[in-house]
Backbone as CSV, one residue per row, in Angstrom:
resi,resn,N_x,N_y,N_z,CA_x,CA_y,CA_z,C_x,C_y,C_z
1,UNK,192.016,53.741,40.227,190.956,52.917,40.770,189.846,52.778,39.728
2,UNK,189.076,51.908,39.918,188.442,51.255,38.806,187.200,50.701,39.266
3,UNK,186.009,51.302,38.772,184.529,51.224,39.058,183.903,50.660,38.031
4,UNK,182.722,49.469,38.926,182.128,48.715,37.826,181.688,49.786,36.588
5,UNK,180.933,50.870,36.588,180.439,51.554,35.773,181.310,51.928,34.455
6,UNK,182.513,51.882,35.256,183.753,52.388,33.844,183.719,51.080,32.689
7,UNK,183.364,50.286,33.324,182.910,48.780,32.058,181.833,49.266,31.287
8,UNK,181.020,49.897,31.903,179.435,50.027,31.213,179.518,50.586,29.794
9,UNK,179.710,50.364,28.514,179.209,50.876,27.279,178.466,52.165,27.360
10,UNK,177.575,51.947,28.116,176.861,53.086,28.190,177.100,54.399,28.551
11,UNK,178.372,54.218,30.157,178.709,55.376,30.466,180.245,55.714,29.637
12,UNK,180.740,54.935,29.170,181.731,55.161,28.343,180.969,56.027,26.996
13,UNK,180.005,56.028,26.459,179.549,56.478,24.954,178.819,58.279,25.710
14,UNK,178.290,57.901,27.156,178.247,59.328,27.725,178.997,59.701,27.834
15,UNK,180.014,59.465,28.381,181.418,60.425,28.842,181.838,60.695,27.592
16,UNK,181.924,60.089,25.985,182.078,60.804,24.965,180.857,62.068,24.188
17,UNK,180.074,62.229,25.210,178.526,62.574,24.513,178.904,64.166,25.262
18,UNK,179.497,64.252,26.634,179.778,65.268,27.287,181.033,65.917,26.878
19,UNK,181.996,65.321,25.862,183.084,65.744,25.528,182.340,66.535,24.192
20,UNK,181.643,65.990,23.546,181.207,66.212,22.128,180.355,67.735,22.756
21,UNK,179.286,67.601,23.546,178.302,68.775,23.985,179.663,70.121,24.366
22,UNK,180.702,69.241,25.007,181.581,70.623,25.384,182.165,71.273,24.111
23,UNK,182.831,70.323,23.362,183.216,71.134,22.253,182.254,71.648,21.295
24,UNK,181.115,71.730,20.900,180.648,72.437,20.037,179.973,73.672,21.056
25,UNK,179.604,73.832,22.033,179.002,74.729,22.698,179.895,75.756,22.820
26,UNK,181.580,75.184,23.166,182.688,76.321,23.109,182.565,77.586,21.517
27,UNK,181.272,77.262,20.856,181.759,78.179,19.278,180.295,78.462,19.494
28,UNK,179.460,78.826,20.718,178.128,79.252,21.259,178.951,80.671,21.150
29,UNK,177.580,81.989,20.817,177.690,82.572,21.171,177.844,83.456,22.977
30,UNK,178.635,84.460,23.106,179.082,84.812,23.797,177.925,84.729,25.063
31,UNK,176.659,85.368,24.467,175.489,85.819,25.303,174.804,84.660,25.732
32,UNK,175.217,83.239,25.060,174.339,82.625,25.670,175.514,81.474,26.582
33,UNK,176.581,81.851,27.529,176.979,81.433,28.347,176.761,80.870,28.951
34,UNK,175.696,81.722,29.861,174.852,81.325,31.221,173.334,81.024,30.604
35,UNK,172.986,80.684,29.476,172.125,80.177,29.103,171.898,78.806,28.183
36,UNK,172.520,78.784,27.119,172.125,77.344,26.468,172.951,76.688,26.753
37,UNK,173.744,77.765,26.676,175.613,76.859,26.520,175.786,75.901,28.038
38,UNK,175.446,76.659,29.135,175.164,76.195,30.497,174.284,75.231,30.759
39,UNK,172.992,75.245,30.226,172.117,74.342,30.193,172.731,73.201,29.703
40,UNK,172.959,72.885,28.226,173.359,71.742,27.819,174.764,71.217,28.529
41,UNK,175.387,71.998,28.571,176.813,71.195,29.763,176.338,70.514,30.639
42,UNK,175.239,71.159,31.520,174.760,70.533,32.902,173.890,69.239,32.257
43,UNK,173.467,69.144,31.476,172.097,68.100,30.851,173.662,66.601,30.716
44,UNK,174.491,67.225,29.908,175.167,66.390,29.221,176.105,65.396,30.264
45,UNK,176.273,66.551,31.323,177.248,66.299,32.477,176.061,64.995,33.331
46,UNK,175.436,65.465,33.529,174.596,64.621,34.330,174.172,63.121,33.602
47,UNK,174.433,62.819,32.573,173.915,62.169,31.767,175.244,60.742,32.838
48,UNK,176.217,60.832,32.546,177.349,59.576,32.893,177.298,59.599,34.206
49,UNK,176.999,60.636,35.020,177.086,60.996,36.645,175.959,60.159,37.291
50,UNK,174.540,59.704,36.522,173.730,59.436,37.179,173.894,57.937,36.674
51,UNK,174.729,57.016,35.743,174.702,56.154,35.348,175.849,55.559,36.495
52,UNK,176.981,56.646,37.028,177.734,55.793,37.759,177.586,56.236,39.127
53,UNK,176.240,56.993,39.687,175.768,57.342,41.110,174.643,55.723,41.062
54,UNK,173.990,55.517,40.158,172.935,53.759,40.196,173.885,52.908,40.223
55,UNK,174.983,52.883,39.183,175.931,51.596,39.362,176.284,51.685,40.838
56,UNK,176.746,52.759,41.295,177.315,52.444,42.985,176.221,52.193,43.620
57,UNK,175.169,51.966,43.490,174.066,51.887,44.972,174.148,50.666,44.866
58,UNK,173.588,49.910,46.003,173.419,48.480,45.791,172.132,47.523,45.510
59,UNK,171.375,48.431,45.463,170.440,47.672,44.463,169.566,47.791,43.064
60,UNK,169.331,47.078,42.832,168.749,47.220,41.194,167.384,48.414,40.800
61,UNK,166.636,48.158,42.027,165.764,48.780,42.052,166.411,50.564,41.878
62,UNK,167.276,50.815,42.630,167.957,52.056,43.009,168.561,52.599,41.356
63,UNK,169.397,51.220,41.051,170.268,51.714,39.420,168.687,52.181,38.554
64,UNK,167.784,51.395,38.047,166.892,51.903,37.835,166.162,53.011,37.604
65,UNK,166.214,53.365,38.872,165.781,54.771,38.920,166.389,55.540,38.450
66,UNK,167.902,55.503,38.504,168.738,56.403,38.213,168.782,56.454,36.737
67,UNK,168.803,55.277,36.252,168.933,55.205,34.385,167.379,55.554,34.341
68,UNK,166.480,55.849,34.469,164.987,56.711,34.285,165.142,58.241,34.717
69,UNK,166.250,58.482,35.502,166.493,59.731,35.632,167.548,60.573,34.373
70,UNK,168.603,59.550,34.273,169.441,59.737,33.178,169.056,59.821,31.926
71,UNK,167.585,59.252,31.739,166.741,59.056,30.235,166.181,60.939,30.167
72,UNK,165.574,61.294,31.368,165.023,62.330,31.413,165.805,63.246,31.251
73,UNK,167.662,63.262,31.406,168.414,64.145,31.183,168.925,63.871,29.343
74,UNK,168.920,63.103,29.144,168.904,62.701,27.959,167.982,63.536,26.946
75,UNK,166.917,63.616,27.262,165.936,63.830,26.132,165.913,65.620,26.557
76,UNK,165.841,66.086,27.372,166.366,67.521,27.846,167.985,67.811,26.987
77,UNK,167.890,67.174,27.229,169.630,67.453,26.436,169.607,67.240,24.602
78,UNK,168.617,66.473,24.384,168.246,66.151,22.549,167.220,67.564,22.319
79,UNK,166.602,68.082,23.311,165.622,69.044,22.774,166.497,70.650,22.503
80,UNK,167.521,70.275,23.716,168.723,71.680,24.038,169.289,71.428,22.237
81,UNK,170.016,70.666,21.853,170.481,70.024,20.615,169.749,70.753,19.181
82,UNK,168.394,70.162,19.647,167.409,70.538,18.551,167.126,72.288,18.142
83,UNK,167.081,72.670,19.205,167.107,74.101,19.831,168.153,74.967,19.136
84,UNK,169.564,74.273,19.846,170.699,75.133,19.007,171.125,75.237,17.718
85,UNK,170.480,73.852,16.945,170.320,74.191,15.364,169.506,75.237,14.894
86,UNK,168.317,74.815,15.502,167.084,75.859,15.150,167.904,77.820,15.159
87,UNK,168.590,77.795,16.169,168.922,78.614,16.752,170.239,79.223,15.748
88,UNK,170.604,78.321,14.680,171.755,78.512,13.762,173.063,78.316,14.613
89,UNK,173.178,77.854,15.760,173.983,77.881,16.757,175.209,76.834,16.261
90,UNK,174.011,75.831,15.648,174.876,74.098,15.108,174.588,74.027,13.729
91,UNK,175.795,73.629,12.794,175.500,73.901,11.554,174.780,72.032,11.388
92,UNK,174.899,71.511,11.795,174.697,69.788,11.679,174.773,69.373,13.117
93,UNK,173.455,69.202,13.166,173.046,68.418,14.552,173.365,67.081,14.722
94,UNK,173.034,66.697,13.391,173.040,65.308,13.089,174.005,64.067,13.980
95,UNK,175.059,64.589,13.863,176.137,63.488,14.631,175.829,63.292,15.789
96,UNK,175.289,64.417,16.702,175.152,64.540,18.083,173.816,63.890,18.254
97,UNK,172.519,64.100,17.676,171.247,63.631,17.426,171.590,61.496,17.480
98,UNK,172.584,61.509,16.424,172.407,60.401,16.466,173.445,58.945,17.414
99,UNK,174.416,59.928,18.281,174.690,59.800,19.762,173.561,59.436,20.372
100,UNK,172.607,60.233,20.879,172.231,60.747,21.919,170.843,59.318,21.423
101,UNK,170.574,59.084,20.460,169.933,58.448,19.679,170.306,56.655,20.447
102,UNK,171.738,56.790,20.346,171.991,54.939,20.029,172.831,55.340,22.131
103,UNK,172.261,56.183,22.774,172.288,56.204,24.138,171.012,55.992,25.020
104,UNK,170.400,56.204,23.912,169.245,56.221,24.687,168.726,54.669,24.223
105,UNK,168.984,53.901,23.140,169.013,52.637,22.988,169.489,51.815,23.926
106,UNK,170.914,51.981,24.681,171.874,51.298,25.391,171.420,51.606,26.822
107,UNK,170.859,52.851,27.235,169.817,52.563,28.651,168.133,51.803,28.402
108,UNK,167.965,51.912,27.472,166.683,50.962,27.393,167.083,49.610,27.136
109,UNK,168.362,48.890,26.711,168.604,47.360,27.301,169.224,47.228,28.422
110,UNK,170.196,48.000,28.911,170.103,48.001,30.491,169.262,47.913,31.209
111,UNK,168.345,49.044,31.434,166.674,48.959,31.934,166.224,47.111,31.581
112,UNK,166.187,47.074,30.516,165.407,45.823,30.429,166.264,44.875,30.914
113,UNK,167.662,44.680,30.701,168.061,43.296,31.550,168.114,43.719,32.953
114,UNK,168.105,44.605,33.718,168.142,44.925,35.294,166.553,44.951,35.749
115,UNK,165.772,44.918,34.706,164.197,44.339,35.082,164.219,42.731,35.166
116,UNK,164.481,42.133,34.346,164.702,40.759,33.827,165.053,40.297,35.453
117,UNK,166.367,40.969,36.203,166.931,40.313,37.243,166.213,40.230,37.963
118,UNK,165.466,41.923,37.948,164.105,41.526,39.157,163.005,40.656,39.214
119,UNK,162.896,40.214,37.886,161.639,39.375,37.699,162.151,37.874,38.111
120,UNK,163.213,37.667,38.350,163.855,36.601,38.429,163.340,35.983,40.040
């Protein structure tokens, strides 16, 4: 079965953003399980979940919100990122930085053409 959202660019480049957060967190140390490693799964996880919980509602106003909620998991999830370099955790942030970078581009023209409709 097949949901408008699975078209979306956007949640397609998340659902690769949550594959990417899983595999480098798997070479997290042991101790931080239930801490960074957990944090950023949940940040990363939520990131495509809230893009295709707005696509299902039925109105614009509603998707909206949700891609302003998804921005806020976004940037929680770039600071977790920033963190685990700092942390020697990630030898090169970089690739993931600049994901999370050209995602957060692709909900700010969404946002703007699903404003556009409303102004209509």
């Amino acid at each position: 079965m097949r949901r408008k959202h699975h078209d979306l660019r956007l949640w397609q480049e998340a659902m690769s953003l949550v594959k990417d957060i899983y595999r480098v967190t798997g070479d997290f140390p042991r101790e931080e399980t239930y801490a960074l490693t957990s944090q950023m799964r949940r940040a990363a996880i939520s990131i495509p979940s809230n893009i295709a919980e707005g696509a299902g509602r039925t109105g614009v106003r509603e998707f909206l919100q949700f891609l302003s909620i998804t921005r806020g998991s976004l940037s929680e999830l770039e600071t977790q990122v920033i963190l685990a370099q700092d942390l020697g955790y990630l030898k090169d942030n970089r690739p993931l930085l600049e994901k999370i970078d050209g995602i957060f581009g692709l909900i700010g023209g969404l946002m703007n053409s699903l404003q556009q409709r409303l102004e209509k």
